[in-house]
TIMARBA-289804 format. One record per residue (C-alpha): z negated, y negated, x. Coordinates in steps of 0.05 Angstrom, whole numbers, padded with zeros to 5 digits, always signed. Layout:
ZYX;...
END
This chain:
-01011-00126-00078;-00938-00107-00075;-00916-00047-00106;-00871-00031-00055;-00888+00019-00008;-00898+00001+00072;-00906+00057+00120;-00973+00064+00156;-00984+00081+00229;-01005+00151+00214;-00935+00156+00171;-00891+00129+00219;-00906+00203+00265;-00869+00244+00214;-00803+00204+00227;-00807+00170+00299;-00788+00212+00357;-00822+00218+00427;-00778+00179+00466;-00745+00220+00531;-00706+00175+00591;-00652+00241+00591;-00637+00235+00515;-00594+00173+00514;-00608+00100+00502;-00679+00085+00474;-00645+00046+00416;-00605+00101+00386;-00648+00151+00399;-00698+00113+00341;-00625+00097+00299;-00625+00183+00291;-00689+00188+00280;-00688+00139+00221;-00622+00176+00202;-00652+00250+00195;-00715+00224+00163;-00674+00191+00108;-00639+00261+00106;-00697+00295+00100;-00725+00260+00043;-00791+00226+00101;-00761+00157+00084;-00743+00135+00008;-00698+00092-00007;-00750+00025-00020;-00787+00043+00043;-00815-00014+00075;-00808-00012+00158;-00864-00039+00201;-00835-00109+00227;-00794-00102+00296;-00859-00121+00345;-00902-00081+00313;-00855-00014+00324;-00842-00037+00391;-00906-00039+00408;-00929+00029+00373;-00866+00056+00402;-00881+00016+00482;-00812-00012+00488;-00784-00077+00482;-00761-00122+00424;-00695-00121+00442;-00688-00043+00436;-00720-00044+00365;-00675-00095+00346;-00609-00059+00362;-00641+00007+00336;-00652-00031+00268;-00580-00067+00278;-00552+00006+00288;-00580+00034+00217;-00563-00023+00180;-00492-00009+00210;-00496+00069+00186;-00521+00031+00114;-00589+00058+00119;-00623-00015+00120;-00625-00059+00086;-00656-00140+00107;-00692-00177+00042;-00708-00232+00089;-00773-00259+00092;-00802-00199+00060;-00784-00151+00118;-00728-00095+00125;-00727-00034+00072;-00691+00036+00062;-00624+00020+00032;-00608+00058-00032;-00549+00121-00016;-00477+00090-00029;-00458+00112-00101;-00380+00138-00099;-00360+00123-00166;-00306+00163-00167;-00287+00230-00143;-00211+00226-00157;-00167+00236-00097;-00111+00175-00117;-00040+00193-00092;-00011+00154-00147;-00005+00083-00110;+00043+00067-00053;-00009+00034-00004;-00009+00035+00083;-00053+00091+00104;-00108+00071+00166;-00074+00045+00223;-00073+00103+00279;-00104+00064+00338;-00119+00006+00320;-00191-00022+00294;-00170-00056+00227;-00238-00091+00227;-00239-00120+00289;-00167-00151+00274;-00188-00178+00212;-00240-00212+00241;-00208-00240+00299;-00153-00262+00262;-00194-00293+00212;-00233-00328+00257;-00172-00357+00301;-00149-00382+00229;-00205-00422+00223;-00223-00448+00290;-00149-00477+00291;-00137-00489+00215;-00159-00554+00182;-00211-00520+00128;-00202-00567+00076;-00128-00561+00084;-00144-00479+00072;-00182-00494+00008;-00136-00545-00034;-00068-00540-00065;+00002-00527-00024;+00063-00540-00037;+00098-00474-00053;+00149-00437-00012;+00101-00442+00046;+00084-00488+00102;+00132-00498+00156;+00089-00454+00212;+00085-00397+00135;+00160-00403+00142;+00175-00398+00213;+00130-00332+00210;+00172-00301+00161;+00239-00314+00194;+00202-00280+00255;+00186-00209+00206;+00255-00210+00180;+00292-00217+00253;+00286-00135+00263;+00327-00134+00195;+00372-00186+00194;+00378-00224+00266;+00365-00295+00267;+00352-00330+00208;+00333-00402+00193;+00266-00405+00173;+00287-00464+00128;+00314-00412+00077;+00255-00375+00079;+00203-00379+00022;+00141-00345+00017;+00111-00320-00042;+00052-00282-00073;+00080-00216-00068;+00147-00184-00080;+00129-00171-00161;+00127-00249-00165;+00191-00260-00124;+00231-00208-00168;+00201-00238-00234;+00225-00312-00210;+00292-00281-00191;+00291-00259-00261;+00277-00319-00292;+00308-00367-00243;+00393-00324-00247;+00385-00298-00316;+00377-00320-00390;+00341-00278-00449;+00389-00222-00472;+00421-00212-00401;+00431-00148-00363;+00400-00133-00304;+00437-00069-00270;+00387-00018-00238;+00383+00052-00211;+00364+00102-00267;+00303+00127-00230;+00263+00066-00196;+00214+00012-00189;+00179+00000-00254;+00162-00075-00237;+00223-00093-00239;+00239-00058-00316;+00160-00088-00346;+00185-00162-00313;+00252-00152-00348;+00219-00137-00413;+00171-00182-00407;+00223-00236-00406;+00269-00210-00460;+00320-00178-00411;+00353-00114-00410;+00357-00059-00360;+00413-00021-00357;+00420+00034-00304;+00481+00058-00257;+00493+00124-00243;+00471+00158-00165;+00483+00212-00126;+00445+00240-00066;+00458+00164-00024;+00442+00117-00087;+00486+00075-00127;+00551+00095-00142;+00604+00045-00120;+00656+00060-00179;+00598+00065-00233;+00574+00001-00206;+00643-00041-00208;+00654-00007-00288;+00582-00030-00300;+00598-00106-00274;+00658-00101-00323;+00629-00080-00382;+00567-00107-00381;+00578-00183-00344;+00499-00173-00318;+00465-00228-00291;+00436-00186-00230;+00443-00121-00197;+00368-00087-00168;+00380-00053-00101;+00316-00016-00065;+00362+00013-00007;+00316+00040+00042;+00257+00088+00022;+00272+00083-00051;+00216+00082-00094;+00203+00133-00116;+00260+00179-00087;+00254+00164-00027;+00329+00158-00019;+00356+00116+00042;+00428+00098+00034;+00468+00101+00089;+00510+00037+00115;+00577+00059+00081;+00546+00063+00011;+00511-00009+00030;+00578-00039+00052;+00614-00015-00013;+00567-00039-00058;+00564-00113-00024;+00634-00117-00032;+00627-00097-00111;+00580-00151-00116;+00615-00206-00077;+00686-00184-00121;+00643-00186-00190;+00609-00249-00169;+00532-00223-00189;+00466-00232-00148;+00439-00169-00117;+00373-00158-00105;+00345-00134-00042;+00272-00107-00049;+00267-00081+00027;+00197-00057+00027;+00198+00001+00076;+00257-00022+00119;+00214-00029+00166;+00170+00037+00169;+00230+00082+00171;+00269+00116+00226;+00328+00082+00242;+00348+00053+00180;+00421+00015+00165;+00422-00051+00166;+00407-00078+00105;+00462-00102+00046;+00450-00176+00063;+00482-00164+00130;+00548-00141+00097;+00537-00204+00038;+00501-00264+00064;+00514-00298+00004;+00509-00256-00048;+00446-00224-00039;+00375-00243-00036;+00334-00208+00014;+00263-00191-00008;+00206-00168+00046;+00132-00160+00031;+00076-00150+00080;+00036-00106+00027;+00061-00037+00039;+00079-00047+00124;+00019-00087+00139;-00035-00093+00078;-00033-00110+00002;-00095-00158+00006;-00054-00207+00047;-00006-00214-00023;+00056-00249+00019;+00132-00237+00011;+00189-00262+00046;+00246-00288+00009;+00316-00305+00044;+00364-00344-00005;+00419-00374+00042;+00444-00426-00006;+00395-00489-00024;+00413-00502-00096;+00399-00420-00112;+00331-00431-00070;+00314-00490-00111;+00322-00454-00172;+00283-00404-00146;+00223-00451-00122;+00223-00477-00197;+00216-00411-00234;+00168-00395-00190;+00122-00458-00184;+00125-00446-00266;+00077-00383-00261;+00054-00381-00186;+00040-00449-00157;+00031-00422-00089;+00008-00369-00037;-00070-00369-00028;-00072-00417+00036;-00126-00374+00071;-00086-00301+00073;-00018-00339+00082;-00050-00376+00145;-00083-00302+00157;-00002-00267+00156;+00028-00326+00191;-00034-00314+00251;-00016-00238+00256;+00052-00255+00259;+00061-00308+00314;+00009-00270+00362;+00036-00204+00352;-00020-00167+00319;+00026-00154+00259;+00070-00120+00305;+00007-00078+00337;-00018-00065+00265;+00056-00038+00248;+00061+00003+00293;-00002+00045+00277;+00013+00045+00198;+00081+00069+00217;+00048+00126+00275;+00006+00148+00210;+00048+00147+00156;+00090+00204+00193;+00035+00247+00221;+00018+00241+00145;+00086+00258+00120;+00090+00314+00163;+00035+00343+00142;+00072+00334+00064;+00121+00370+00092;+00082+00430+00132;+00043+00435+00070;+00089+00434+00014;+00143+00483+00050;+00185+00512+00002;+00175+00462-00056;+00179+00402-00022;+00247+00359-00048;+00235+00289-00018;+00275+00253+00036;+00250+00204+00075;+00196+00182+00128;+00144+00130+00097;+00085+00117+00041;+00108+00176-00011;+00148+00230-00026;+00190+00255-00080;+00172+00327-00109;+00214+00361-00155;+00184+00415-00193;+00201+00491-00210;+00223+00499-00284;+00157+00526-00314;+00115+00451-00294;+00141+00394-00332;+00121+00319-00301;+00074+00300-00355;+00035+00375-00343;+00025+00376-00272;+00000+00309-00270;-00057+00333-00324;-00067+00400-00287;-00071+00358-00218;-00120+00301-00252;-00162+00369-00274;-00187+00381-00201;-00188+00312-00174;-00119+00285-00161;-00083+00226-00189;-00008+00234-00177;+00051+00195-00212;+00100+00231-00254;+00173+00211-00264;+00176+00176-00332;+00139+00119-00302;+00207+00108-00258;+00249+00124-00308;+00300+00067-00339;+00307+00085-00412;+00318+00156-00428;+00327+00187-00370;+00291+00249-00346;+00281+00271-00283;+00229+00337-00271;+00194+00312-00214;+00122+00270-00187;+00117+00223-00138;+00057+00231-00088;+00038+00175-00043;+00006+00197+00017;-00018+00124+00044;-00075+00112-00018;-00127+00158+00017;-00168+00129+00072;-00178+00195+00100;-00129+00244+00131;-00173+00314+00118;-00182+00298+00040;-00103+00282+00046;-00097+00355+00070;-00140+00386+00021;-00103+00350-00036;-00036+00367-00021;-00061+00443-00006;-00087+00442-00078;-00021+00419-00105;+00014+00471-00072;-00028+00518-00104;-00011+00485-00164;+00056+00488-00154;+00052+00565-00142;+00018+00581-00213;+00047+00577-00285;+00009+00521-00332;-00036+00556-00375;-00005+00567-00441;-00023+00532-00504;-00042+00471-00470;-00048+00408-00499;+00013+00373-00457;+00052+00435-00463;+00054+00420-00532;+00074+00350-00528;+00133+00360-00486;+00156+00422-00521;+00229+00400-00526;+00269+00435-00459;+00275+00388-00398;+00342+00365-00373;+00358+00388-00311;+00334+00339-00239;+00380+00297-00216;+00413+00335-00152;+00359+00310-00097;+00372+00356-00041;+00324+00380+00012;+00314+00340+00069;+00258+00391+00115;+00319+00425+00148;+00346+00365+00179;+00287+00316+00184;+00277+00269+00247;+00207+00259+00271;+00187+00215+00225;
END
């Protein structure tokens, strides 16, 4: 005989409830009941249920009703189906983890909109329309036609028409900036960066035995004049721009700067670099730098941090053919192509406007979220900006390398600077990224333990404290942005 357990007649009284016409549907009312005898310890993970006619005739109501009660647990992961051998108590879902993770720039949960129901449906419009062999066998890269006509259509609300035919679509900005790399630049080159910024961009350089070499800022980015001495002294192969949102200060800079810097690069005859990531979740932003330089700079857009990372898609817009050539064969040499299925998957979203639905409700969340950032970090709070993360510079007593211990010590993963920083330079502050957390309440209760963080002095003696004994420099000059924020 089986050594699993199945529940007898007289056990199924401790755990089935007397049905009642004024207690809702017959179907759910047996879904709760199964529910609070799991609770309460009357059903065991293992437990065997009685097969669906024999409950529904203990029970005197039809099959249909057990079924969707039974549908309805499994749905609240309290079944489980083995198939022939009948349906079973599932086992509790094991969190393996308790770390709260605001370290990762990811979209937070659409606000109104069911991200479930649009995977699905888009999933399955992919694949009644889509050839399924064509969705399982090798592309040629830079994207189908209907893959490039979608990204033209992203890129419109950034740059106005564009030809889709110098669109190519890739697996992911990382990849586009790494074929950039190897497609304008030789070994030994200079790649001119911001001194605080995307660290992608510096492991790709070093990876491929390039050096980056970083331009002074002030409170709107790049400086203009540091940037022309740089292209002067250095002769660098390409200049990194992340203009809107910067990663991780959350810097936007405004037109002017943008204009200035274009012209620089068009003068100096060097590539620029747009990675554009969050153009597109924040309020009102200028247009980009490839407006002022059509030419002269290559305009990067990826789907993962507006829309989702799974779909791993970029847009890249290089105007002139020979450069996109180039950049098709530095890329084929390490990325053959985007996985069919999720670039059929972004090119669906795209052309029937769910994109645009799903959009709008990461962009409605991400600023409830950063409000609450800034409600809750009043009075230390130093970022700018209105999307995934913010910048927090810290009070003298907490360096970077501390606080990130103190905040991993009760459950919080945060970023601090030096994993931004180009070479030497120090910066005394932590990037938080409010998107990474699925749910808004354990957002709340993280930040509300880093501002009581903030408020105390590290223990002394630690073990960090130690390590970073030498003084800090002094932040760079990021200025407060809560008394003159938008809504965003």
């Amino acid at each position: 005989m089986s050594q699993v357990k199945t529940i007898q007649d007289q056990h199924l009284a401790a755990w089935l409830p007397r049905l009642a016409g004024n207690r809702g549907p017959r179907f759910l009312q047996i879904a709760d009941a199964l529910q609070a005898a799991v609770a309460d310890g009357a059903l065991a993970p293992g437990d065997r249920l009685p097969p669906q006619r024999q409950l529904a005739a203990q029970l005197g109501v039809d099959l249909t009703t057990i079924t969707r009660a039974y549908d309805e647990a499994r749905r609240r992961q309290l079944l489980e189906g083995r198939g022939a051998r009948g349906t079973y108590v599932a086992a509790p879902k094991v969190h393996l983890t308790s770390i709260l993770d605001l370290s990762m720039n990811t979209p937070p949960p659409p606000d109104g909109v069911d991200f479930d129901d649009l995977l699905k449906q888009g999933l399955s419009q992919v694949l009644l329309r889509a050839d399924n062999e064509l969705l399982m066998t090798y592309h040629p890269g830079g994207g189908s036609d209907s893959d490039r006509q979608a990204g033209a259509t992203w890129l419109a609300p950034m740059l106005g028409q564009v030809d889709a035919r110098q669109v190519v679509v890739c697996p992911g900005a990382q990849a586009a900036i790494a074929a950039l790399i190897l497609a304008f630049t030789a070994p030994g080159d200079i790649i001119l960066a911001e001194p605080i910024g995307y660290p992608g961009l510096r492991d790709a350089a070093a990876q491929f035995g390039r050096h980056v070499v970083a331009v002074a800022t002030d409170q709107h980015g790049m400086l203009p004049e540091q940037l022309e001495h740089a292209c002067r002294q250095h002769r660098p192969g390409l200049i990194y721009l992340n203009p809107t949102l910067q990663n991780p200060t959350a810097i936007t800079m405004p037109a002017r700067r943008r204009k200035e810097l274009a012209a620089i690069a068009q003068r100096c005859q060097v590539i620029i670099v747009e990675d554009d990531p969050y153009w597109l979740l924040a309020e009102a932003p200028p247009p980009p730098l490839a407006t002022f330089a059509p030419q002269q700079v290559v305009y990067i857009s990826t789907l993962s941090k507006c829309l989702t990372p799974g779909l791993r898609a970029a847009f890249v817009l290089l105007r002139d053919a020979q450069q996109r050539e180039r950049f098709l064969v530095a890329l084929r040499s390490f990325a053959l192509m985007v996985a069919p299925l999720t670039s059929a998957l972004a090119t669906q979203w795209i052309l029937d406007g769910s994109a645009g639905r799903l959009l709008d409700g990461i962009r409605t969340e991400a600023r409830l979220r950063y409000r609450m950032a800034r409600d809750i970090l009043a009075g230390r709070y130093s970022g700018l900006g209105d999307g995934l993360h913010v910048w927090l510079e810290l009070p003298a007593y907490w360096t970077p390398a501390q606080l990130a211990q103190a905040a991993g010590s009760v459950g919080i993963a945060v970023t601090p600077a030096q994993a931004f920083a180009t070479g030497s330079t120090a910066v005394n502050a932590i990037r938080i990224s409010l998107g990474s957390t699925r749910d808004r309440g354990h957002l709340q209760a993280g930040l509300q333990r880093l501002s009581q963080l903030l408020a105390q002095q590290p223990a002394p003696g630690s073990s960090v404290e130690r390590a970073d004994a030498q003084p800090q420099p002094p932040a760079r000059p990021v200025k407060s942005a809560i008394g003159r924020m938008k809504s965003g």
